[in-house]
TIBADREN-409769 format. One line per field, with one value per residue: x, y, z of N, C-alpha, C in turn; residue in one letter. Coordinates in Angstrom, 3 decimals, padded with zeros to 6 digits. Example, Ala and Ser with C-alpha at 12.3 -4.5 7.8 and 13.67 -1.06 7.14 Angstrom:
<sites>
n.east = c(013.190:012.850)
n.north = c(-005.690:-002.250)
n.up = c(007.800:007.080)
ca.east = c(012.300:013.670)
ca.north = c(-004.500:-001.060)
ca.up = c(007.800:007.140)
c.east = c(013.200:012.900)
c.north = c(-003.300:000.030)
c.up = c(007.800:007.870)
residu = c(A:S)
</sites>
This chain:
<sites>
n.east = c(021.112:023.056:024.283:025.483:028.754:031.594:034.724:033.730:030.948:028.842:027.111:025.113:024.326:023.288:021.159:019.630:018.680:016.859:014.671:013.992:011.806:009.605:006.382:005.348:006.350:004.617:001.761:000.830:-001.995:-004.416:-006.292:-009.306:-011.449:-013.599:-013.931:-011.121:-007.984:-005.441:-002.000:001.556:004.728:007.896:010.552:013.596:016.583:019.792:022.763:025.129:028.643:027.899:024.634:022.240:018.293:016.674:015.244:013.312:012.590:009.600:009.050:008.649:006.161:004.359:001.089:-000.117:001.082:003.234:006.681:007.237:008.844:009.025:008.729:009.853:007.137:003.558:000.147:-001.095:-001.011:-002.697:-001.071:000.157:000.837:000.991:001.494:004.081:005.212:004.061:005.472:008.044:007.866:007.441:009.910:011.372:010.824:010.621:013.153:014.816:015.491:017.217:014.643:015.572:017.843:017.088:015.988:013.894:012.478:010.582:007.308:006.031:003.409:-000.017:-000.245:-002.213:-003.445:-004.499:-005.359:-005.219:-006.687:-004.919:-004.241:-001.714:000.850:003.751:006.776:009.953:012.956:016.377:019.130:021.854:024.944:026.070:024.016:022.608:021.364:018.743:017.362:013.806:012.802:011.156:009.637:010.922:012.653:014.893:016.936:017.863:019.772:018.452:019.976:020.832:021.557:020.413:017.597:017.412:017.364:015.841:015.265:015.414:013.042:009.913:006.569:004.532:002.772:001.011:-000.445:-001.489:-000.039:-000.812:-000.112:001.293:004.534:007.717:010.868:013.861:016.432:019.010:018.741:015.970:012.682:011.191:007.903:004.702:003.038:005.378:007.521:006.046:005.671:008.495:008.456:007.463:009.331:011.271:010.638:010.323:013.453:014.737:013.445)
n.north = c(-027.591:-026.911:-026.937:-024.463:-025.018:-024.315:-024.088:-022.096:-020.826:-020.792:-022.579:-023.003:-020.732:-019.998:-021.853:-021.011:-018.553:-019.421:-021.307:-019.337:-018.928:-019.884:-020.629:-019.382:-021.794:-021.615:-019.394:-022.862:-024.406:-027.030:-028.535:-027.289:-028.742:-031.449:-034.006:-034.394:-036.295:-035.275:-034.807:-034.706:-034.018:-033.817:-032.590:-033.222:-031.198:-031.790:-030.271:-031.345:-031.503:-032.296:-031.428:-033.169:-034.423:-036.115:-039.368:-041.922:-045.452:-047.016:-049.741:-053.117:-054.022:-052.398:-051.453:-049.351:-047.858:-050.244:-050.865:-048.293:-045.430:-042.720:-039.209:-038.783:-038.742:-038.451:-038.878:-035.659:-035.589:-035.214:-033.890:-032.284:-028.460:-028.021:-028.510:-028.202:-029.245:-031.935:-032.697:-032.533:-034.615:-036.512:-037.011:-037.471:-039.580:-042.098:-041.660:-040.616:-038.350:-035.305:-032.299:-030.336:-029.663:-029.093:-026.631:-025.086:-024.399:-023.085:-023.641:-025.906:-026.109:-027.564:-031.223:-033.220:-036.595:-039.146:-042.167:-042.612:-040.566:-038.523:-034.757:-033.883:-032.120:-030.617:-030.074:-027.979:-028.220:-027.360:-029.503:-029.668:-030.991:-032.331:-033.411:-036.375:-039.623:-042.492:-045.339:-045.948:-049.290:-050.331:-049.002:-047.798:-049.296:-048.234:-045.559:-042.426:-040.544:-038.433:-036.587:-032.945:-031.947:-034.103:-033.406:-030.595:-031.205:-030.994:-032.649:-035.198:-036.056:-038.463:-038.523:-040.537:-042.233:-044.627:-047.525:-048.739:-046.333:-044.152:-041.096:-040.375:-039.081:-039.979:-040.566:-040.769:-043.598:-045.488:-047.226:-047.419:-047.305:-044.358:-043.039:-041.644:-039.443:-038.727:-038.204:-036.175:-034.338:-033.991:-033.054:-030.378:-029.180:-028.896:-027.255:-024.933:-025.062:-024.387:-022.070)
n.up = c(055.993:058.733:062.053:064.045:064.583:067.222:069.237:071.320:072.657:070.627:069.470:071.283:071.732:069.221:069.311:071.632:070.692:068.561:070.387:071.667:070.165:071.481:072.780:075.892:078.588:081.172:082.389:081.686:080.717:081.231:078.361:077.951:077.064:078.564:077.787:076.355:076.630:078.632:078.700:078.847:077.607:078.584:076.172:075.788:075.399:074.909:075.693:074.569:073.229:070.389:070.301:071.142:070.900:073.680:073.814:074.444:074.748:074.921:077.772:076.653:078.019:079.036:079.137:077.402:074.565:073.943:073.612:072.219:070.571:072.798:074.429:077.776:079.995:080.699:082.112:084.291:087.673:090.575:092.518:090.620:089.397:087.030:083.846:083.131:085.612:085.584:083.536:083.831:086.722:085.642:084.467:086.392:086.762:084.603:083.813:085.217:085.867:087.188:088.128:088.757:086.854:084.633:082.210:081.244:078.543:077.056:075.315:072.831:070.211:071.621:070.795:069.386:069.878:067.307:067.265:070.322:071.558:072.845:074.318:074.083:075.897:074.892:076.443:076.766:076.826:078.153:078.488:080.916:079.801:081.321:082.967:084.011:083.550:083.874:082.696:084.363:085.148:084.935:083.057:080.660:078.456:076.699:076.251:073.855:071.542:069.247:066.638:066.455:064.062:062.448:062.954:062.264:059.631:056.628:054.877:056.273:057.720:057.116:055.736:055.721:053.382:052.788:054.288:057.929:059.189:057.647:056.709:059.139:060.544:060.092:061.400:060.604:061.938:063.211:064.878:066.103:065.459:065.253:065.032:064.752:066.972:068.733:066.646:064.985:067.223:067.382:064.342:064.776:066.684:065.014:063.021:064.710:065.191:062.324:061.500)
ca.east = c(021.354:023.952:024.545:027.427:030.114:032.975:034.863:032.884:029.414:027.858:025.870:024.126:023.717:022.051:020.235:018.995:017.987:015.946:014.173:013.398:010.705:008.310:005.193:005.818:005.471:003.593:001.231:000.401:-003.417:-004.862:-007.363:-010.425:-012.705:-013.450:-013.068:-010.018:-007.108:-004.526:-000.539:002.555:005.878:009.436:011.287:014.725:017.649:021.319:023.367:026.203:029.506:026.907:023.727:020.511:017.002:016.581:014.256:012.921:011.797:008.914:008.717:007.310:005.683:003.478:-000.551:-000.427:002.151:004.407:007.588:006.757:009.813:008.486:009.732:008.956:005.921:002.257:-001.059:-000.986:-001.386:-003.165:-000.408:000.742:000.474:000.469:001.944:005.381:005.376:003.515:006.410:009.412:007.828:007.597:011.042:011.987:010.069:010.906:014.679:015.876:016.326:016.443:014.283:016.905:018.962:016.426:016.343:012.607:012.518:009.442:006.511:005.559:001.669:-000.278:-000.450:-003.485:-003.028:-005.635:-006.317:-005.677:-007.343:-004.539:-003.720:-000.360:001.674:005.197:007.800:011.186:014.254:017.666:020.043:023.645:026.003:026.594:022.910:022.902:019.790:019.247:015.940:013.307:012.817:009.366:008.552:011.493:013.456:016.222:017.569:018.434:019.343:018.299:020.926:019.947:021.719:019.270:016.135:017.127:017.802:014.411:015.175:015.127:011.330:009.349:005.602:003.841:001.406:-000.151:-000.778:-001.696:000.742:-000.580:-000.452:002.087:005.527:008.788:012.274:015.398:017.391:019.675:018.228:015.048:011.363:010.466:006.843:003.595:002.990:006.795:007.910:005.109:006.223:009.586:008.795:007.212:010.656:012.426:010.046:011.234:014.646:014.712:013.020)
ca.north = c(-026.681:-027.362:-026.556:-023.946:-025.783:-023.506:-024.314:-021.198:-021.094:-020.450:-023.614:-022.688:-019.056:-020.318:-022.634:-019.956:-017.936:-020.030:-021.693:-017.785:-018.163:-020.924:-019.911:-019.488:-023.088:-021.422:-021.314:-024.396:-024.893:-028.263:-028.962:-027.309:-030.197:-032.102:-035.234:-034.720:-036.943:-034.433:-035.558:-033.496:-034.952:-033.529:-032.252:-032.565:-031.048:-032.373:-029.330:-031.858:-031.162:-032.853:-031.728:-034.277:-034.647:-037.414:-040.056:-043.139:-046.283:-047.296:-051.201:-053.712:-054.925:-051.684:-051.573:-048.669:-047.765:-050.939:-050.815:-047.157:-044.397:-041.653:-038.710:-038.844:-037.930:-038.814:-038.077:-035.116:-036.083:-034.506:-032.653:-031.814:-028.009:-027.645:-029.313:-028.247:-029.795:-033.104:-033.609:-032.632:-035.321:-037.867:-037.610:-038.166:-041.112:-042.432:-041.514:-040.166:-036.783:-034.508:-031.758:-028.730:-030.000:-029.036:-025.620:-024.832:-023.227:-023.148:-025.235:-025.970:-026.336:-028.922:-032.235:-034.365:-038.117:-039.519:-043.132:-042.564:-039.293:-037.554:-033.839:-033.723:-030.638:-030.507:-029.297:-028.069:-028.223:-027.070:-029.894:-029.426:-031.930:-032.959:-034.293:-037.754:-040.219:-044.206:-046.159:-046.907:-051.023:-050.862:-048.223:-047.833:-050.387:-047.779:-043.980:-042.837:-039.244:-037.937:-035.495:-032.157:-031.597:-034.823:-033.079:-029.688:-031.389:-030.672:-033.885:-036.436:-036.299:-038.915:-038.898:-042.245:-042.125:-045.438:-048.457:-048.323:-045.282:-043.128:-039.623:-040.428:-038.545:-040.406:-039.628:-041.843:-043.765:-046.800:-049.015:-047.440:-046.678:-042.893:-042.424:-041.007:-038.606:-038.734:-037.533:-034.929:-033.127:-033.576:-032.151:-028.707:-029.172:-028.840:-026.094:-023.813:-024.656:-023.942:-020.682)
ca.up = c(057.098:060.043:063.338:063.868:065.543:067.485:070.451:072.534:072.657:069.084:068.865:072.485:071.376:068.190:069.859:072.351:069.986:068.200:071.062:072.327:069.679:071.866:073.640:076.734:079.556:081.862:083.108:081.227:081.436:080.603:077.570:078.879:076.811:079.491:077.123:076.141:077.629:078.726:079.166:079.519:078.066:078.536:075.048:076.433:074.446:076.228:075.400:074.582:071.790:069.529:070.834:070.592:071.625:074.312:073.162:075.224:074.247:076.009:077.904:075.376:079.115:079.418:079.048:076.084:073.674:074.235:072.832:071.258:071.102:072.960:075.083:078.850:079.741:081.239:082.580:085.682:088.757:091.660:093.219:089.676:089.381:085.812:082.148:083.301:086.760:084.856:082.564:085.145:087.677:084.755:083.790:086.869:087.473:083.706:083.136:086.570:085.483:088.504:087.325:089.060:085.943:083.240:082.001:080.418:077.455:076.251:074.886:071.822:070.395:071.934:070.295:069.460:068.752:066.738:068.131:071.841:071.778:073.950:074.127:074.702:076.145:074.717:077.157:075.718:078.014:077.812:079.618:080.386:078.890:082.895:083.512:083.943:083.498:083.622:082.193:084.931:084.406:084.642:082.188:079.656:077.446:076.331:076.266:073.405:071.068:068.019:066.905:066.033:062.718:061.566:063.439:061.333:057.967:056.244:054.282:057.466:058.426:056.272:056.018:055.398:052.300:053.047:055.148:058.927:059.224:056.679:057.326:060.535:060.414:060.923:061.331:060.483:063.204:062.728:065.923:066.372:064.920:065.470:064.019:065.586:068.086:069.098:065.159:064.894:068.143:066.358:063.624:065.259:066.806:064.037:062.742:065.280:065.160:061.076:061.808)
c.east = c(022.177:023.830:025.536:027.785:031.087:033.282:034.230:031.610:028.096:026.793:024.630:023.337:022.539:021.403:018.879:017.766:016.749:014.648:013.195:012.268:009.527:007.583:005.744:005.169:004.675:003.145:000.541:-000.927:-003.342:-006.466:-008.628:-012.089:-012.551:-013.317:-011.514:-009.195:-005.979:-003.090:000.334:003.749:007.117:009.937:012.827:016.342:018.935:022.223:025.239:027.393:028.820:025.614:022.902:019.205:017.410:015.377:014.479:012.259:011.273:008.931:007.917:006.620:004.824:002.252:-000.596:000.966:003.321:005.423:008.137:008.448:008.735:009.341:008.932:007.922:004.918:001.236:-000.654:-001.649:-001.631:-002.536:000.460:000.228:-000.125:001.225:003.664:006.120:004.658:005.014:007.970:009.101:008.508:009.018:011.723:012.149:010.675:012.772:016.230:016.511:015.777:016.490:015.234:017.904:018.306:016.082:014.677:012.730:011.137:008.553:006.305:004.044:001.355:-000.404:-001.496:-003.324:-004.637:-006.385:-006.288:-006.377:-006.742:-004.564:-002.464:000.739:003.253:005.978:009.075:011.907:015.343:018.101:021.234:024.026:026.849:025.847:022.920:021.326:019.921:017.539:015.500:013.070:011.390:008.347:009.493:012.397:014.700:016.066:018.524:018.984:019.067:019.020:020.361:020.715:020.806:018.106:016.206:017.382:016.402:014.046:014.897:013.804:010.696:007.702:004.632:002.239:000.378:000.145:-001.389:-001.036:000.599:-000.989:000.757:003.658:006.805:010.194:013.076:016.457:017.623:018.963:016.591:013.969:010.872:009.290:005.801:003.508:004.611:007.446:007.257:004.925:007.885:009.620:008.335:008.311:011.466:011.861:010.717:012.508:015.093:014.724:013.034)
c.north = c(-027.415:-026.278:-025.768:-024.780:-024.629:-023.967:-023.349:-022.225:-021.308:-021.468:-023.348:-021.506:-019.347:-020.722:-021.688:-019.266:-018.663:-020.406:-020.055:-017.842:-019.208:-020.142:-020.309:-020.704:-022.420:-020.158:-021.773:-024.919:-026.660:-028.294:-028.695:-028.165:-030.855:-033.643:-035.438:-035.230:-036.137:-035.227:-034.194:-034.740:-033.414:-033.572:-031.993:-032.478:-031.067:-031.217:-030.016:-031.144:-031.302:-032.701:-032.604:-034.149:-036.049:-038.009:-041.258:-044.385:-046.976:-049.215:-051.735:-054.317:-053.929:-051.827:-050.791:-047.966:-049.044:-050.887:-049.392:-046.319:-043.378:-040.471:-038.732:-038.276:-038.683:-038.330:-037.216:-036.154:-034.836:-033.513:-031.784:-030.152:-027.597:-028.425:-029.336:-029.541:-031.250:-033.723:-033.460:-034.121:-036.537:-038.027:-037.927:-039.174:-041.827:-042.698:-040.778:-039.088:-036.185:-032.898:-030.285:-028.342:-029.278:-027.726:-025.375:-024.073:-022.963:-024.034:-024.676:-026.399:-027.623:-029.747:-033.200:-035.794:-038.422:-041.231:-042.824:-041.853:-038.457:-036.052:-033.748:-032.065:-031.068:-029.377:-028.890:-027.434:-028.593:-028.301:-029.634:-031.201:-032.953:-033.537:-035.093:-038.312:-041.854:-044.624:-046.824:-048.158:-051.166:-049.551:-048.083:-048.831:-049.348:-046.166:-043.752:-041.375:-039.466:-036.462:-034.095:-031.620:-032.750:-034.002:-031.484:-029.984:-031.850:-032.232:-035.425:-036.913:-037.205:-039.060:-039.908:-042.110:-043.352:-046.290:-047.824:-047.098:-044.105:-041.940:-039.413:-039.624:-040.075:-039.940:-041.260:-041.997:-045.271:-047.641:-048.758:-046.437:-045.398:-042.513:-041.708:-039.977:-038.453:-037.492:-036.407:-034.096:-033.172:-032.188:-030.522:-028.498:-028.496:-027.410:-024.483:-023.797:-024.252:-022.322:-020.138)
c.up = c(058.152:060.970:063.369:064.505:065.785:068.804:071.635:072.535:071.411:069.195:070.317:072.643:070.430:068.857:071.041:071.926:069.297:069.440:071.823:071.144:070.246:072.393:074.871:077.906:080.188:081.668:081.234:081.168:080.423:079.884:078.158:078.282:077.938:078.794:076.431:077.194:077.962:079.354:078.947:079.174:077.779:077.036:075.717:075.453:074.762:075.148:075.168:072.835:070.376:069.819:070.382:071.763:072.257:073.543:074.366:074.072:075.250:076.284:077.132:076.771:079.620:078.402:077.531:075.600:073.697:073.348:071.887:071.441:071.308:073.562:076.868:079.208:080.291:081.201:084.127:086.451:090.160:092.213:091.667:089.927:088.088:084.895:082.873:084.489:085.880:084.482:083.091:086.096:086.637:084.045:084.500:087.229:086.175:083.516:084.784:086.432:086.550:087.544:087.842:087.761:084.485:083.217:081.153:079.775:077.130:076.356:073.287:071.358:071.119:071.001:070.349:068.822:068.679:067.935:069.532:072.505:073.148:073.359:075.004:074.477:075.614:075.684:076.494:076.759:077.899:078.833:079.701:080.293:080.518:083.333:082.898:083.695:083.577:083.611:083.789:084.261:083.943:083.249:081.076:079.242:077.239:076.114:075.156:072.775:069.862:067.615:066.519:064.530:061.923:061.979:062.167:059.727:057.581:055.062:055.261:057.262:056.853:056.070:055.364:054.586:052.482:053.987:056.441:059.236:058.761:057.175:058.774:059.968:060.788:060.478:061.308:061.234:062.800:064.040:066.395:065.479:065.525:064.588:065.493:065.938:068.544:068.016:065.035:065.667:067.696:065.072:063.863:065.833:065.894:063.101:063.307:065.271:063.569:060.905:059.717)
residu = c(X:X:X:X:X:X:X:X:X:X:X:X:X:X:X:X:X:X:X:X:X:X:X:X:X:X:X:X:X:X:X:X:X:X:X:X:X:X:X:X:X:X:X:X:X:X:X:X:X:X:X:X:X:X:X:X:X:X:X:X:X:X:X:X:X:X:X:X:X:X:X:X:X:X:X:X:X:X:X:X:X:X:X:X:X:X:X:X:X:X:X:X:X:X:X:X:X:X:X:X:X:X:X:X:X:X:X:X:X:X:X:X:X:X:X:X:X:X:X:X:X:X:X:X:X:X:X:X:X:X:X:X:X:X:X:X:X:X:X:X:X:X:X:X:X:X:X:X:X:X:X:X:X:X:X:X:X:X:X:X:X:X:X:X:X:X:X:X:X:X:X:X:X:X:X:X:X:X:X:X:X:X:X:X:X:X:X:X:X:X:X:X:X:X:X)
</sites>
């Protein structure tokens, strides 16, 4: 499967379309287990000639996930109002995306990681091809994409039959490791954009 390509709009139309099938961000509630760990990251899709998912790679000098690719993202915070507002603050704090720039499409299901025991909200957000970004020092190592003709090629996604990994999703990138929680809101990604 490919992407149309035309000098108009086609690939933004498609793209539209598709994305018109998420649940809708808000409101956004949070995990009403009270043990669950609730987070909120940013799905951001740069509406470039080539579109791609942003991707981060987290500081190998942070407390949990070091070194991990993720997408921005956290735990709310107090004045947070909801999942959306969570994962807008955190990208600005992360990647310096001012959130006026980001276009919400949607969400996609929540996400449960096994060892850390988060529930994580997936955000999904249109950018234009004009928003800029630059790695906080203290929380990311590098900025990076994942294009979306690899995210819709049903052959990419790999899932890991054994070792520590097994059962984990990952996706194929020449400088960096995409597995976990990252890959497996990928691949519901890529779910909806298949359709």
């Amino acid at each position: 499967m490919a992407l149309p390509r035309n000098a108009d709009t086609r690939t933004e139309i498609w793209l539209r379309s598709r994305l018109s099938r998420l649940q809708p961000a808000q409101p956004s509630t949070w995990p009403a287990d009270a043990d669950a760990r609730a987070a909120a990251v940013l799905v951001p899709i740069v509406l470039a000639p080539e579109p791609f998912v942003l991707l981060t790679r987290r500081s190998a000098l942070l407390r949990s996930h070091p070194g991990q690719v993720s997408f921005p993202g956290g735990r709310p915070e107090r004045a947070d109002t909801d999942a959306v507002a969570t994962a807008l603050r955190e990208a600005c704090e992360e990647i310096g995306l001012d959130p006026m720039l980001a276009e919400i499409m949607g969400r996609l299901p929540n996400y449960d990681t096994v060892s850390s025991q988060f529930t994580i909200v997936p955000i999904v957000a249109l950018l234009s091809p004009h928003a800029t970004w630059s790695a906080s020092e203290d929380e990311v190592a590098a900025i990076f994409g994942l294009t979306l003709d690899l995210l819709i090629d049903p052959e990419a996604p790999r899932l890991s039959e054994d070792g520590p990994r097994r059962g984990s999703w990952s996706w194929p990138h020449p400088e960096h490791d995409v597995w976990g929680a990252t890959a497996g809101i990928l691949v519901a990604l890529a779910t909806v954009l298949r359709g």
